[in-house]
Steps between C-alpha positions, in 0.01 A plus 500: 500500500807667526492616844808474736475181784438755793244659263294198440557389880366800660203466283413161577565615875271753517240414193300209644578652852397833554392670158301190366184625775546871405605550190415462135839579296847605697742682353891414510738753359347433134362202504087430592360202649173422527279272716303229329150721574609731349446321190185396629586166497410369870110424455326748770320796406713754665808367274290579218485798520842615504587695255838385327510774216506766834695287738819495239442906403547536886779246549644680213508854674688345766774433271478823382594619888177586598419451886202439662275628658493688164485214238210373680317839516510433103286173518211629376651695240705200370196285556303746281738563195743189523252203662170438455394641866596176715670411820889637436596484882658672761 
C-alpha cells in the first residue's frame, strides 16, 4: 500500500481500537482510510445512510490541513454540494 511498517502498525493499533466506534474515514498524513460503513456495507440502517461521496470530500480536507472543529462545521455544506445529504460523521 506503500505505507512505512510503523505507518501500517499504528493504524491497525488504533483502527479497530478506538476510531472504528467513532469514526467514518481517518486521515494519516495523505493517506484516507475508511471504515467498512462507510461504504454502507454492514447491513443496519444507520450504515446506510452514510454518505461515502461526503465522508471522502471531508477526509480529503484533512489532508489538505484542515482541523476540526472547522471541517466538521462544513458537514452540511459538503453533504449538500459533494454527498447526497447523508451521515458523513463527526
Amino acid at each position: 500500500m506503500g505505507i512505512k511498517d510503523g505507518e501500517r502498525q499504528e493504524i491497525a493499533n488504533n483502527y479497530e481500537n478506538a476510531w472504528f466506534s467513532y469514526f467514518l474515514g481517518v486521515t494519516n498524513g495523505n493517506k484516507i482510510w475508511l471504515v467498512d460503513e462507510a461504504f454502507g456495507t454492514i447491513s443496519s440502517s444507520f450504515s446506510s445512510r452514510h454518505d461515502l461521496p461526503g465522508i471522502i470530500v471531508h477526509a480529503l480536507l484533512h489532508v489538505a490541513g484542515l482541523t476540526d472543529p472547522y471541517v466538521s462545521s462544513l458537514n452540511g455544506q459538503i453533504g449538500e454540494n459533494c454527498g447526497w445529504g447523508g451521515i458523513i460523521g463527526n
